[in-house]
C-alpha positions as CSV (number, residue, x, y, z in Angstrom):
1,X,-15.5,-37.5,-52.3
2,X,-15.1,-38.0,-48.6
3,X,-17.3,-41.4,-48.9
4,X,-15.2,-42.4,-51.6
5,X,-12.4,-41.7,-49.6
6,X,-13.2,-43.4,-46.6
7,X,-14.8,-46.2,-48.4
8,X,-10.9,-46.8,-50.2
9,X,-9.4,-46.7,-46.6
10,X,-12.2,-49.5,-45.1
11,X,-10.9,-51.6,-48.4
12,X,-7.4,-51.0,-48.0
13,X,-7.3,-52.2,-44.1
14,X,-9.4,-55.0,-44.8
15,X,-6.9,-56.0,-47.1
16,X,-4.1,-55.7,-45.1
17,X,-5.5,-57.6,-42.2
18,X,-6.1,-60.7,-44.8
19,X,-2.8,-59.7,-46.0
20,X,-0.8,-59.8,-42.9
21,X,-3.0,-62.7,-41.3
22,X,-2.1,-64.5,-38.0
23,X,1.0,-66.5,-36.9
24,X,0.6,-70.2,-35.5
25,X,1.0,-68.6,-32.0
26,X,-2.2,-67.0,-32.3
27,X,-4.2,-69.1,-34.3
28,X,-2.9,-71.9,-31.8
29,X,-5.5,-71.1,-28.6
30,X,-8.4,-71.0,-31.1
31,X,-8.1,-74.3,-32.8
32,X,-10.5,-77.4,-31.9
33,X,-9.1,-80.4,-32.9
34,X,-11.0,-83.6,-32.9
35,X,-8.9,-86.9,-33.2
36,X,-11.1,-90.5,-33.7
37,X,-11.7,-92.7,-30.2
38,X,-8.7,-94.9,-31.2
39,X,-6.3,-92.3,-31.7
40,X,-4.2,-93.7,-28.9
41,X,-3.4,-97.0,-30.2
42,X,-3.1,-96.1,-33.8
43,X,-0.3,-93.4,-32.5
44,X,1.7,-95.7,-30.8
45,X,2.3,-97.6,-33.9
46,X,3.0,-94.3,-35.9
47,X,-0.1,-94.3,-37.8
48,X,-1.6,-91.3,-38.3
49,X,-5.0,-89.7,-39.4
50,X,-5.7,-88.2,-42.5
51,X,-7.9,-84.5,-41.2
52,X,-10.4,-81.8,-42.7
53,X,-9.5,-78.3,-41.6
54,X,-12.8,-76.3,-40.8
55,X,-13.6,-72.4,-42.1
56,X,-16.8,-71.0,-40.2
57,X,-19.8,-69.8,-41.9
58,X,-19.7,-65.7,-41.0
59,X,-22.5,-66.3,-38.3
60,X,-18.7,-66.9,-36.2
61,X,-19.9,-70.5,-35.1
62,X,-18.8,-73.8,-35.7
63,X,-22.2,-76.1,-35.3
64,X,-21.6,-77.1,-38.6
65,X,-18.0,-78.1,-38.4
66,X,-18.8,-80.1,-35.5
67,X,-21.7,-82.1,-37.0
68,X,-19.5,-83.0,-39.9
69,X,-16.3,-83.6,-37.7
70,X,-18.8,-85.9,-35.8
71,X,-19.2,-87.9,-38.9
72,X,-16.3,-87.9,-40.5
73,X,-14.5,-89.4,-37.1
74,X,-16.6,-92.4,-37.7
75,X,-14.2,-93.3,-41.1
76,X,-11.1,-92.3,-38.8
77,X,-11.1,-89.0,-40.0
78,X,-9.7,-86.3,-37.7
79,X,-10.8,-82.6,-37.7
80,X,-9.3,-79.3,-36.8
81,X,-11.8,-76.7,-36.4
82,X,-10.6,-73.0,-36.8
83,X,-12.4,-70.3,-34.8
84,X,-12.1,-67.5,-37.0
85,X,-14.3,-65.1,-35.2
86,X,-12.7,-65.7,-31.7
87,X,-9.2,-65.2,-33.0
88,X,-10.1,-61.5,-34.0
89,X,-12.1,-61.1,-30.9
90,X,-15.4,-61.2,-32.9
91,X,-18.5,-63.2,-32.4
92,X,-19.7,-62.7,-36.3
93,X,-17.8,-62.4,-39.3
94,X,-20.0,-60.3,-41.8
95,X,-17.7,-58.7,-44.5
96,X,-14.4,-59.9,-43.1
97,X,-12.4,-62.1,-45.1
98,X,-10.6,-65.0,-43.5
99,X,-9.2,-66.6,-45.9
100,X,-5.5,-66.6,-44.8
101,X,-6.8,-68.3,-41.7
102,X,-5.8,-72.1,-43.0
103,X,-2.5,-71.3,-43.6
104,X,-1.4,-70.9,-39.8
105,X,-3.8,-73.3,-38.7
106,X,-1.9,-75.5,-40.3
107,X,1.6,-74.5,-39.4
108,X,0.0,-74.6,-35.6
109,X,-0.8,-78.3,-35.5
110,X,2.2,-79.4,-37.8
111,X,3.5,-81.4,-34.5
112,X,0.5,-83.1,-33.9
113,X,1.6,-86.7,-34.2
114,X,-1.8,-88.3,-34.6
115,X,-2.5,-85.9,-38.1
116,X,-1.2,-86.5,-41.6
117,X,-0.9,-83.9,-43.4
118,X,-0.3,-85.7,-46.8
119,X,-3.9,-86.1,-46.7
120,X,-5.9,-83.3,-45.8
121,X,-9.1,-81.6,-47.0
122,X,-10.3,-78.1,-46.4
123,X,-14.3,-77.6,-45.8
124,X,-16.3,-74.2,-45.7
125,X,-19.4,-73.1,-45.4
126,X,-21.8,-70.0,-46.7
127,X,-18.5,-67.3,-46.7
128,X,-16.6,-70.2,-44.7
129,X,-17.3,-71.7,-48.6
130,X,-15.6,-69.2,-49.9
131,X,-12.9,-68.6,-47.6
132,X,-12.1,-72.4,-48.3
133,X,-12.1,-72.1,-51.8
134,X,-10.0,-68.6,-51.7
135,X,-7.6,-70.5,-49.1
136,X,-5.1,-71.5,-51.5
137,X,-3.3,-67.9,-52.3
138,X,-2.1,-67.8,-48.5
139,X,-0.7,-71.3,-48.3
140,X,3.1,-71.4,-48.1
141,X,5.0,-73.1,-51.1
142,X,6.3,-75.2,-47.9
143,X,3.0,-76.3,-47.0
144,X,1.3,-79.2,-48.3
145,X,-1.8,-78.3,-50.6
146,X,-5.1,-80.0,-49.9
147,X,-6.5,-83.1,-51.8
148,X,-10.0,-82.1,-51.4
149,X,-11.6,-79.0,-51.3
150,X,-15.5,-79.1,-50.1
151,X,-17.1,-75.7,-50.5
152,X,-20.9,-75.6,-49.3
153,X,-22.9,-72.6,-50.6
154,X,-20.3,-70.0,-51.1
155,X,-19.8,-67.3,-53.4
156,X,-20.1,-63.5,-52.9
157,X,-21.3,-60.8,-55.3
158,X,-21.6,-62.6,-58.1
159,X,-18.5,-64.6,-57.6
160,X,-17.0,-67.9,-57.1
161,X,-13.4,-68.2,-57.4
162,X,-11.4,-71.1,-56.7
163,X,-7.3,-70.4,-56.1
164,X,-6.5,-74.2,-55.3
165,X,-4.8,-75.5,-58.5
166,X,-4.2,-79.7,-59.7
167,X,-4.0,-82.1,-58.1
168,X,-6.6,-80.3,-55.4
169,X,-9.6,-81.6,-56.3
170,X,-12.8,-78.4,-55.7
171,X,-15.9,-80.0,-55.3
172,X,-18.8,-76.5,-54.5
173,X,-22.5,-77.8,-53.1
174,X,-25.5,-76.0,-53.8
175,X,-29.1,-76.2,-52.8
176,X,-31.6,-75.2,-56.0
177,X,-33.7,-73.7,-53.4
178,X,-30.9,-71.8,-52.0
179,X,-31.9,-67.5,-52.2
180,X,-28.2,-66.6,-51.4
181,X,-27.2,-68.5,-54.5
182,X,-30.1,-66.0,-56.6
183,X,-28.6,-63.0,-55.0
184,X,-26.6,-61.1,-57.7
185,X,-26.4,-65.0,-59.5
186,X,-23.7,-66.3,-57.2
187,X,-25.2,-69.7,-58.1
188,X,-24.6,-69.4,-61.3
189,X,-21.1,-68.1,-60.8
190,X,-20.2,-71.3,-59.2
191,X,-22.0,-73.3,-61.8
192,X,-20.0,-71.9,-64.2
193,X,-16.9,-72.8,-62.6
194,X,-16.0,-76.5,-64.1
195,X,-16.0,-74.7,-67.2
196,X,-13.0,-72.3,-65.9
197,X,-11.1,-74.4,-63.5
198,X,-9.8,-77.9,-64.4
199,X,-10.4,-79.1,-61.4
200,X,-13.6,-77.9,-60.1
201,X,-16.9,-79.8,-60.0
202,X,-20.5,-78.4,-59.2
203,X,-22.6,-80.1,-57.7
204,X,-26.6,-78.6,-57.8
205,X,-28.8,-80.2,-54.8
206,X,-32.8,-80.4,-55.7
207,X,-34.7,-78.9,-53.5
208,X,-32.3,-77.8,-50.5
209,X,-32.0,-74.3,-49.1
210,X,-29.0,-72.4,-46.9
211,X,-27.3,-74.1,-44.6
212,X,-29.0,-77.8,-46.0
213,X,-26.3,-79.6,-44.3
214,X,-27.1,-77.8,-40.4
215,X,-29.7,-78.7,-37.6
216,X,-31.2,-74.6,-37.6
217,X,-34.2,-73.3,-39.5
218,X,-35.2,-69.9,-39.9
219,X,-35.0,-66.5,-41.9
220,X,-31.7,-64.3,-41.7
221,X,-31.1,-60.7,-43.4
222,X,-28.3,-59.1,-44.9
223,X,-27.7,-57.1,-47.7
224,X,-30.0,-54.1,-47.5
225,X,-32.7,-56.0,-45.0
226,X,-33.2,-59.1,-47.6
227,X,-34.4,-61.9,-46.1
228,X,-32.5,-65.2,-47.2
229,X,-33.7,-69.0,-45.5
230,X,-31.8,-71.7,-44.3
231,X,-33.4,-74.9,-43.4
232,X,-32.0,-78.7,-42.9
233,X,-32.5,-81.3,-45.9
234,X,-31.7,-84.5,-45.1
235,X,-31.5,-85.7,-48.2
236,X,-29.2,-83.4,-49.6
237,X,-26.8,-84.0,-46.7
238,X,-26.7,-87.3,-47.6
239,X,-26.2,-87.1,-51.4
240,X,-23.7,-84.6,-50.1
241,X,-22.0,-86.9,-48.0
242,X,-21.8,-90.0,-50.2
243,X,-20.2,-87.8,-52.7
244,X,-17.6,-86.7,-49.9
245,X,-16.9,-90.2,-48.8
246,X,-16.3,-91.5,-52.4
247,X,-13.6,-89.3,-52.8
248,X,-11.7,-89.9,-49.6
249,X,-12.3,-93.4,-49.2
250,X,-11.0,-93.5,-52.3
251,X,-7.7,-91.0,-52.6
252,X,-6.8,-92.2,-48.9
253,X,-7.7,-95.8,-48.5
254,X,-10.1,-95.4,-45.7
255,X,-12.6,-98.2,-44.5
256,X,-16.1,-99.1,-42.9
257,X,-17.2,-96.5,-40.3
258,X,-15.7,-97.7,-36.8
């Protein structure tokens, strides 16, 4: 009785602290935004950048983000990294869900004048996946909504929900390889989830493991002391990336890589 108790009370305060989130104030001093090399003379004749908002992978880090900001700065993308881990005084993330995170992220760099925010995209990866994909309950009905969602191996227990709705566009990554996606069928979940929401896509990568898209290989455990794998695929990252830059060249009239 007094687990089940307690157990209720860990839920319940979870909840609330997704719930009740952070303002812009806070979010502010943990926010890494990256703006192209040109940024300068493109502002000064009011042209602005269209951005991806980064959610961290629950290892509290964001490697990732920055690889993919990296790239996507070539194609005059800018990026806005949110530290999800630093802004609750954490340095990992395991069972805390951050979902609520983008909302004040973007109310924080709303005066930014080299972002537009008529074209954005929201990226996540592992439970940064699904914080990105879960991201859409928390945004304000005065907030724009995303064009793009990229979700990279998410899911939890089973599950892969998306709460963006049309004309946000889901597109979920998955390595074949990938033991997180076995565990409890998460995989599968996500798999399934063209076949529930409009305007989801899946998108299964041969032979890529965890974490495909990073620069770290290795064995991590969780979960009662499994042991999962993520290692780098190069060729997944790419398939992964000309699927990304389709879709944004496309809905925001991008060019060649500067």
């Amino acid at each position: 009785m007094l687990k089940k108790l307690l157990t209720a009370v860990l839920c319940l305060q979870i909840s609330h602290s997704v719930m009740a989130g952070f303002s812009a104030q806070q979010m502010e001093g943990h926010l890494t935004t990256l703006i192209p090399q040109n940024a300068s003379a493109t502002a000064a004749d009011g042209a602005k950048y269209p951005v991806v908002f980064f959610l961290q992978g629950s290892n509290g880090t964001n490697t990732q983000a920055r690889l993919w900001a990296e790239w996507y700065a070539q194609y005059g993308i800018a990026s806005v990294m949110i530290d999800s881990a630093g802004v609750r005084g954490m340095k990992r993330l395991f069972g805390i869900d951050y979902e609520a995170d983008l909302a004040p992220a973007l109310e924080a760099v709303q005066g930014n004048p080299h972002l537009d925010f008529s074209r954005y995209a929201v990226m996540g990866f592992s439970r940064g996946g699904t914080a990105a994909l879960d991201s859409g309950t928390f945004l304000l009905s005065t907030q724009p909504k995303p064009d793009f969602v990229f979700a990279l191996y998410p899911g939890d227990s089973g599950q892969c929900r998306n709460k963006h709705k049309d004309p946000t566009k889901v597109f979920v990554f998955y390595g074949a390889l990938d033991d997180w996606g076995d565990y409890m069928g998460t995989r599968n979940a996500c798999s399934r989830m063209p076949g529930i929401y409009g305007n989801a896509s899946f998108h299964l990568l041969k032979d890529a493991h965890h974490g495909y898209d990073g620069t770290w290989a290795g064995k991590w455990q969780c979960c009662g002391n499994r042991t999962f794998t993520s290692e780098p695929n190069p060729e997944a990252l790419q398939t992964t990336r000309d699927l990304v830059l389709k879709e944004v060249q496309k809905k925001w009239g991008l060019g060649a890589p500067q």
